[in-house]
N, C-alpha and C positions, 0 to 999 in steps of 0.2 A: 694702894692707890693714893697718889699725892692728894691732898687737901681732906683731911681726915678731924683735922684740928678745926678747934669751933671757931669761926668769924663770923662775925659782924652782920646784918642784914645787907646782901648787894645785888646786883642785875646778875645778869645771865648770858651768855652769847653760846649758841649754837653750828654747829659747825658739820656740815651734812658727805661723806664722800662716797662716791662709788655709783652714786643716782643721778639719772639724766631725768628730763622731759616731763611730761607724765608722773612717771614713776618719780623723781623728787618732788614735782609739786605736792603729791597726794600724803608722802609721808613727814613732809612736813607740816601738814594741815592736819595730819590725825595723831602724831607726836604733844603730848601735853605741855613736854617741856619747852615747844616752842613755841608755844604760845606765850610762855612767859616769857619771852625775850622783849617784850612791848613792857614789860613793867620797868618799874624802875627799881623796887626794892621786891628780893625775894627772901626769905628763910633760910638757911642751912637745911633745917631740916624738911624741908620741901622740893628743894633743888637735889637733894640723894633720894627721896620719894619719887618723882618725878623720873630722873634718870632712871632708877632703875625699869621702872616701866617701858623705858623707849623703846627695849629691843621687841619686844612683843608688839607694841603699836607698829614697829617699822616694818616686822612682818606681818602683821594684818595689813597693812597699808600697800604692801606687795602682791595679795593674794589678786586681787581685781584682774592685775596683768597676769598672771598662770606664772608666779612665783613661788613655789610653799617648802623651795629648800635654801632661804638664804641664809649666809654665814654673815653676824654684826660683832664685830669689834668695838666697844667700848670705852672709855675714858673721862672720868671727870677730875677738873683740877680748878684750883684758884690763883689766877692771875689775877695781883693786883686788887681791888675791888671789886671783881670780873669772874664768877664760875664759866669756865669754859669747858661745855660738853660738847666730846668729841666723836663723832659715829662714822667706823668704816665700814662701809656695804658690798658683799659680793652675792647679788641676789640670785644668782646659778642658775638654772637650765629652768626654761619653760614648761608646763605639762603638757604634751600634747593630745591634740581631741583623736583618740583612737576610732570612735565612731559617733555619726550623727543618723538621728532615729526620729521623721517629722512624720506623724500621719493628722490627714483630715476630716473629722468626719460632720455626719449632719448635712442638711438639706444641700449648705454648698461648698461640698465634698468636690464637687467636676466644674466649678467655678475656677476659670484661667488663672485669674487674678490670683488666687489662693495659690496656685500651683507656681505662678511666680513668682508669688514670696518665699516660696518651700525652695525652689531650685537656688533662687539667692540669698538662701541664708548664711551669714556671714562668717559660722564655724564650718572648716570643712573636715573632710578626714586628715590626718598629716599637718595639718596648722599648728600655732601654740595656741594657749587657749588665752582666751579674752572674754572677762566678764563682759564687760562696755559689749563687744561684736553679739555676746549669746542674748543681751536684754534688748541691742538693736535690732538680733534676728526677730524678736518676740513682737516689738511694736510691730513691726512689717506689718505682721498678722495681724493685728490689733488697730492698724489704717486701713488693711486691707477690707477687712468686718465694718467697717465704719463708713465704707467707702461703698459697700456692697449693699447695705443696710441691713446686717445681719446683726444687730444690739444685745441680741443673748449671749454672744460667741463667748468662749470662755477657756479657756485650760484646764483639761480636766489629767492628766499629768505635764506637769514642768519638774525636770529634773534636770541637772547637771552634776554628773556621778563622779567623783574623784577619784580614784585609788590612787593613792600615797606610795604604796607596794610597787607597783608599775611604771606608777608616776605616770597615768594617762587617765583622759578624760572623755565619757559617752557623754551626749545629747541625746534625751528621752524627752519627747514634747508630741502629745493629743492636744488638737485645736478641736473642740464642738462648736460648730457653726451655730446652731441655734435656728431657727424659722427668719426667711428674710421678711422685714419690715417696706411698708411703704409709706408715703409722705400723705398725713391727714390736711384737713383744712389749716389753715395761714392767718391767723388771727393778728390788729394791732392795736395794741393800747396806746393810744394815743387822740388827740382831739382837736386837731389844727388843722390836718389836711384829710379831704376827701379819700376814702379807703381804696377807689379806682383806682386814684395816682399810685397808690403806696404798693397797689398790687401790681403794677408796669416791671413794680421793682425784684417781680420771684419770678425767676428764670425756669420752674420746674410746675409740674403740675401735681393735682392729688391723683393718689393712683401711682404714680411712677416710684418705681424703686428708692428707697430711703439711700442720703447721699451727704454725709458732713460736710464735702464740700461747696457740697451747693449751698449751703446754711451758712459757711462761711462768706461766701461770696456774697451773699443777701447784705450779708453785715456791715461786710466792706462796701457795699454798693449807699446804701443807707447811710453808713458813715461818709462816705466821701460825697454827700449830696450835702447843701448848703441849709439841709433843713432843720438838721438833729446835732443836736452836742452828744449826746448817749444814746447806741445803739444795742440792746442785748437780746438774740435772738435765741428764746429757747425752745429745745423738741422736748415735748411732755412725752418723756415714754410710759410713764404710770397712767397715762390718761389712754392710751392708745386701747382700740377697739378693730376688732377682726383685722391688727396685726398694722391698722393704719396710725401714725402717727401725728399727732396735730402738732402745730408747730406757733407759738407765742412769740412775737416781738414787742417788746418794751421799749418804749421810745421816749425821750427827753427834747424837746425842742431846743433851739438855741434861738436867741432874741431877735428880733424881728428884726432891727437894724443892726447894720453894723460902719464903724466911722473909722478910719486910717490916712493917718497920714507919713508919709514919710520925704525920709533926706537923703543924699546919695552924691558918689562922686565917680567920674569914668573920664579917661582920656577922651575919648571919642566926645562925649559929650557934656564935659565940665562939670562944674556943679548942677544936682539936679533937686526938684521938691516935687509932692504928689499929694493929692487929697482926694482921697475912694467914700460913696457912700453906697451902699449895699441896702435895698431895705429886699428882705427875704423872702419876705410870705405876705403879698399882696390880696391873695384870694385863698381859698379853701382847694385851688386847684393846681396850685403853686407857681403860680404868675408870680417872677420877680424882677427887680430895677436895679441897675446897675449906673452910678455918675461917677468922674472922673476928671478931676483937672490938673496938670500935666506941664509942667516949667522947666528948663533949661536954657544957654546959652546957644542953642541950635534948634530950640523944637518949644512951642508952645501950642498945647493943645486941651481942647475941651471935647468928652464923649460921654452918650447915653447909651444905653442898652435897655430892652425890655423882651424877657426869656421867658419862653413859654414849653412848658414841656410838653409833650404832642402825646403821650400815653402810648406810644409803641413799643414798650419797651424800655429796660435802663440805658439813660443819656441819648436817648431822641429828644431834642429842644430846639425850637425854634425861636431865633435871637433877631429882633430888629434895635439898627442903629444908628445914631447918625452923630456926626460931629465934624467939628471945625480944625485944620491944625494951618498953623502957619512955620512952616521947618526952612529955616538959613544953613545949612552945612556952607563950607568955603566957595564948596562948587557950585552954588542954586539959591535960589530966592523961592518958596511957594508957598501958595494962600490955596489950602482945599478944603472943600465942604465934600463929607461922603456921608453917603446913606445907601443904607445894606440890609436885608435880607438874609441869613444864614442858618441851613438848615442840617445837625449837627446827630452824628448817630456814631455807634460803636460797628465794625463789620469784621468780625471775630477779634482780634487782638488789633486791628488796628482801628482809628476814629478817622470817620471819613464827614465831608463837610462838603457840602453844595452852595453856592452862595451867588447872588443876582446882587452890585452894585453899583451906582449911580456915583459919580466919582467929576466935581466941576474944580477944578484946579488951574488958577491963573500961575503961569510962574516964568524963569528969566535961568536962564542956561545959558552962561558963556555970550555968546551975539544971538541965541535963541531966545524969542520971546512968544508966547502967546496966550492962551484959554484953551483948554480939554476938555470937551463935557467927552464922556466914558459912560456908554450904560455896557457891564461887564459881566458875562455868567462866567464862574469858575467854579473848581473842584479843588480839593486836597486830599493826602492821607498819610494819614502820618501812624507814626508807631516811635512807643519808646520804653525798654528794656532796664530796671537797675537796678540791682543788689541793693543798693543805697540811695535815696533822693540824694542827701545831702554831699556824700565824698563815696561815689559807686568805683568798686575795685573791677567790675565785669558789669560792661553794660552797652548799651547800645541807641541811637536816636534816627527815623528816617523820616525821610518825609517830601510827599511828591505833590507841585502846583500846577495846574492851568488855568489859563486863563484867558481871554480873550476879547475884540469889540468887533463890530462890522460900520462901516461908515455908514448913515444912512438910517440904522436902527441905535437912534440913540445916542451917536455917537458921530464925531467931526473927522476921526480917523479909526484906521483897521489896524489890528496884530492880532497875532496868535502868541503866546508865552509861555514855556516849559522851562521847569526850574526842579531840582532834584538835588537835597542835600542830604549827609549822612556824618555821624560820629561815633567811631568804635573807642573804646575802653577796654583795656586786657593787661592785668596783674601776671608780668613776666617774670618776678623773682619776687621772695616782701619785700612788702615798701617799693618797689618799683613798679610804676604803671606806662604803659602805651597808649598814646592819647593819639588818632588821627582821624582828620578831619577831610572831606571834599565838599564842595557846594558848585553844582554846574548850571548855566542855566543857558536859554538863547529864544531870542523874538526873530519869529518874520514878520515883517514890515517895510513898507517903502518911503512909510511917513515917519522916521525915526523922530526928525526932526520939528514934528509936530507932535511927540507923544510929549507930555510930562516928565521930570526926571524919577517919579516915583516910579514911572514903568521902566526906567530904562537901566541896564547895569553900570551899576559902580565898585570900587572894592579899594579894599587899603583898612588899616586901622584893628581896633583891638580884637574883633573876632573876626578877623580875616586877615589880610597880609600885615604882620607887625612890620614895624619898621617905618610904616608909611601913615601919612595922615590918614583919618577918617575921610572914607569916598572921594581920596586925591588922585585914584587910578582908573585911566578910561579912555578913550579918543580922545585928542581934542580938534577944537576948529580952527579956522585961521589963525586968530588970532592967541592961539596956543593954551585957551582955558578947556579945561579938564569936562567934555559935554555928552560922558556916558557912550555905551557900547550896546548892542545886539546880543553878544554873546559875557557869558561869565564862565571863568575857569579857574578854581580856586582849591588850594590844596593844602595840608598840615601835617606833622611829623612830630609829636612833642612825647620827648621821655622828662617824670617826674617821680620822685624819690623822695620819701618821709625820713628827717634826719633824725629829729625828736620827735615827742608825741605832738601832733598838731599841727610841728611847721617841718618845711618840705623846701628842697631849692627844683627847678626843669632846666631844661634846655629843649630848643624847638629850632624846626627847619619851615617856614610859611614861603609858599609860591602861588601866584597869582595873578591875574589880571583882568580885565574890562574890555571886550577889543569890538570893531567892525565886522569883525568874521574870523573864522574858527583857524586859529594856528596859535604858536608855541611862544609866542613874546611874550615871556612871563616877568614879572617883577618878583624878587627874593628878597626875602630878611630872615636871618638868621641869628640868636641870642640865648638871652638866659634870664631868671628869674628865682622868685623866693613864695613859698606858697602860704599862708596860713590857713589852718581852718577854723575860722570862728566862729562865734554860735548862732552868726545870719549868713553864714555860707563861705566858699572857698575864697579868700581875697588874696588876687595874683598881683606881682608887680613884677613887671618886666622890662626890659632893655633891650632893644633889639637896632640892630646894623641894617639899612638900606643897602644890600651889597650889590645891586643893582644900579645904584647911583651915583655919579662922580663923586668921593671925597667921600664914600661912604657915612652918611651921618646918621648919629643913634639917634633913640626915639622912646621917651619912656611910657610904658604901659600899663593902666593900674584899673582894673576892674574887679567888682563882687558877683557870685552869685554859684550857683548849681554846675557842674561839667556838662550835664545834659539837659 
C-alpha cells in the first residue's frame, strides 16, 4: 500500500463509495477516521490505526439496515500533505424477516388498540429487515400502554433472531400489559391564581382511565395560556394507590406585565409602529388587560381589552373592548369608535366566538358621506392546522363570519354579511410547496350606501390581488372613485421553492374582485418573487403585472409574517 514511508504530521480526507442515504450518513458518523477529517493535524500513526479499524465500523454501521454481508475495499495513501482514505462498499443482500411472532398478554390482552399495533407492525414476513422499523414496531406498543394506562407494560421477551446461515430473520416479542391505571387527584403548586381557574384547565376526570395524552394536553394548554412561563406536569406513579394515579403540576408564573413595542413595513400599509401593554394577572381569578396603540400612514388606532376567563372549560373567555381607529386607505376617510363584547370558546378543533358590537363610524367614500351607529351580533369559527407556525410545509387555515344589524335596534341601517376564507399548504416535491388561497364574501342590503366602508368589500393589494393597490378594487360611483361592493370573490394559486437554506424564489397567479352582485369580472395579477425566512418570519417581496389593466403595470409587494 502506497504511503508506508514516515511523514510529517497532516489532515486527512475521507472518501466514502458505494453508500447512499441513510446508510452513508450512519457510516460515516460511526467511522473514527472521519471524524478526523475536522482536524487539522493528524499522526501517521494514527491515521493507519484509525483506517484499519474502518472496515469493521463500516459494517457495524450497516447492520441497523439488515446488511451483515458487505464486501469493503480499502486504501490509504498520501497525497501531498493530505492522507487520503479510500473506502469501497458493496453492502449485498439484505436479511430478510422469515417470520414475525407478537403475542399480548395481561389484563389488556383484547384491548383494540394493542391489536392494532400488533397488525401494524412494521416488520413483515418477506421484508428486509430494519432495525429503525423493529424499535418502531416496539414504541407502537409502548404509546399504545401509555395511551391505555396500562404503566406496568413491559417486554417480557424482545428478540430479534438472526441466522447468519440462512441469512434470515424471526421477530419474537411478549408484551405484558400490566393492570390498567387510572388518573388520581390533580394537584398545583403554585400561588397566584385560584385553583378553580387552573382546574377549567383538565380535560379528564379522577377515575377515568390513565392517558399520556391528556397530560400532554394539560401542559400545552397551561403553556400556551398567558399565565405560566414553566409548565411541568407530572404523574406520580410511585405515589399511586388502588391503581389511581395523582398527577403534580409544577408551575412558574411569568411577570405580571408585559411591555412591546415594535416597527414594521408592508406595501399595503407603509411604515408602521406599535406599543402593547399586557398586565396578566389582575386578580387571583385571572382577569387580564390588554392596551394597544397602533400608527401607520393609513391606520391610527388606539385599543383596550379586559378578558375574563368564564371557568367552563380551556379558552372559554370573555373579552370586553373598546377603542378608537381613524383608517385613510386611498379609497375612504373613517373616524370609528367600537366597543365589543366577545365571548370566546374551543368547539372541538375549532374556536368559535360570539360577539355583540356597538360600532359609531363617521366616514367619506368616494361622493358618500355620512355616521353608522351599528349595534352588531356576530359569530365566527375558525380553525387552523400546521406542521409549523413559522414556515408549515402541510397545513391548513379556515374560517367562517356573520354578521349582522336591523335598523331600528340599534342601528340606522340593516345587513346581513357572510364571509368565508380558507388557505391550503401542500409540499408537492422538496422544497416545493402549493400555496392557495380563496376569501368569498357577500351582504344583503338595500342601504349599501349607507353602510361604512369597514362593512362593505374591497380587494386589491398584498394579501389579496397582487398587482393592485391596497382596497383599489370595487364599484365605483359616478364619479368613478373606487366605493366598495356587496359581494367579494377572491382567489390564489402560488408555487414556492427553497433554493438555499432559508431563501426561496414563487411564482403566483392572484384573481379577484369587489363587485355589486355575483359574476365573473375578476381582476388578475400575475408575478414572482424571492422568499426569505428570517428569524421574525417569512419576508416576501414580490412583483406582480396588473394584467387586467391597460399598459399592464407592476407593483412591488413586500410584506412579513407566518403563511397561516
Amino acid at each position: 500500500m502506497a504511503g508506508q514511508v514516515t511523514v510529517p504530521d497532516t489532515s486527512v480526507r475521507v472518501r466514502l463509495e458505494g453508500l447512499r442515504g441513510e446508510e452513508r450518513r450512519n457510516a460515516l458518523a460511526t467511522m473514527s477516521i472521519a471524524v478526523t477529517a475536522s482536524e487539522r493535524s493528524v499522526t501517521e500513526a494514527r491515521v493507519r490505526r484509525l483506517h484499519a479499524r474502518a472496515p469493521d465500523e463500516i459494517a457495524l454501521a450497516l447492520q441497523p439496515f439488515g446488511y451483515h454481508r458487505p464486501e469493503i475495499h480499502s486504501d490509504l495513501r498520501i497525497e501531498g500533505t493530505t492522507w487520503l482514505a479510500h473506502y469501497v462498499v458493496d453492502p449485498g443482500p439484505r436479511v430478510v424477516v422469515q417470520s414475525v411472532a407478537i403475542d399480548v398478554t395481561g389484563d389488556g390482552a383484547g384491548e383494540p388498540r394493542f391489536r392494532q399495533a400488533v397488525d401494524a407492525f412494521p416488520l413483515r414476513q418477506g421484508a428486509a429487515l430494519s432495525h429503525a422499523a423493529y424499535e418502531l414496531g416496539k414504541t407502537r406498543l409502548f404509546d399504545a400502554a401509555s395511551e391505555l394506562g396500562y404503566l406496568d407494560a413491559r417486554f417480557v421477551v424482545h428478540e430479534l433472531r438472526i441466522d447468519l446461515t440462512s441469512y434470515t430473520a424471526a421477530v419474537v416479542l411478549v408484551y405484558e400489559t400490566g393492570p390498567r391505571f387510572r388518573f388520581g387527584a390533580v394537584s398545583f403548586d403554585q400561588d397566584v391564581l385560584d385553583p378553580d381557574l387552573l382546574r377549567s384547565f383538565v380535560q379528564f376526570e379522577r377515575g377515568e382511565p390513565f392517558n399520556v395524552n391528556q397530560l400532554v394536553a394539560l401542559q400545552s394548554a397551561l403553556g400556551d395560556s398567558p399565565y405560566f412561563s414553566r409548565v411541568e406536569v407530572v404523574p406520580r406513579r410511585e405515589l399511586a394507590q388502588d391503581r389511581e394515579v395523582p398527577v403534580e403540576v409544577l408551575l412558574v408564573p411569568r411577570q405580571t406585565q408585559r411591555y412591546e413595542a415594535g416597527v414594521g413595513y408592508g406595501t399595503d400599509t407603509g411604515p408602521r409602529a406599535s406599543f402593547q401593554v399586557e398586565l396578566r394577572r389582575l386578580n387571583r381569578v385571572g382577569h387580564r388587560a390588554l392596551g394597544e396603540v397602533a400608527a401607520s400612514p393609513i391606520e391610527r388606532r388606539i385599543s383596550t381589552q379586559y378578558v375574563i376567563p368564564q371557568g367552563l372549560g380551556r379558552g372559554n373567555v370573555l373579552a370586553l373592548a373598546a377603542g378608537f381607529a381613524r383608517l385613510t386607505p386611498s379609497t375612504s376617510v373613517s373616524d370609528a369608535v367600537i366597543v365589543s363584547a366577545t365571548l370566546g370558546r374551543p368547539r372541538g378543533r375549532w374556536q368559535e366566538t360570539f360577539a355583540l358590537t356597538f360600532q359609531l363610524e363617521d366616514f367619506q367614500v368616494g361622493s358618500d358621506t355620512g355616521t353608522a351607529n351599528l349595534l352588531m351580533p356576530g359569530a365566527s369559527w375558525s380553525r387552523t392546522v400546521a406542521d409549523d407556525r413559522l414556515f408549515p410545509s402541510h397545513g391548513s387555515r379556515v374560517r367562517f363570519e356573520l354578521s349582522g344589524a336591523i335598523r331600528g335596534v340599534g342601528s340606522n341601517a340593516s345587513f346581513g354579511r357572510a364571509r368565508a376564507s380558507g388557505k391550503l399548504i401542500r409540499t408537492l416535491l422538496p422544497h416545493t410547496r402549493l400555496l392557495a388561497r380563496l376569501d368569498l364574501g357577500g351582504t344583503a342590503t338595500n342601504q349599501l350606501r349607507d353602510l361604512p366602508p369597514s362593512i362593505r368589500f374591497f380587494t386589491g393589494g398584498d394579501q389579496s390581488v397582487r398587482g393592485y393597490e391596497f382596497r383599489s378594487l370595487g364599484p365605483v360611483d359616478e364619479q368613478g372613485n373606487v366605493v366598495g361592493g356587496r359581494v367579494l370573490l377572491v382567489g390564489s394559486v402560488e408555487l414556492d421553492r427553497e433554493i438555499i437554506k432559508r431563501f426561496g424564489i414563487a411564482g403566483f397567479w392572484d384573481a379577484g374582485n369587489a363587485l355589486d352582485r355575483l359574476n365573473w369580472s375578476l381582476e388578475q395579477g400575475v408575478g414572482g418573487g424571492v422568499r426569505w425566512l428570517s428569524p421574525v418570519g417569512l419576508v416576501r417581496l414580490d412583483l406582480a403585472v396588473a394584467i387586467s389593466r391597460a399598459g399592464k403595470p407592476l407593483r412591488l409587494h413586500i410584506t412579513v409574517g407566518p403563511d397561516l
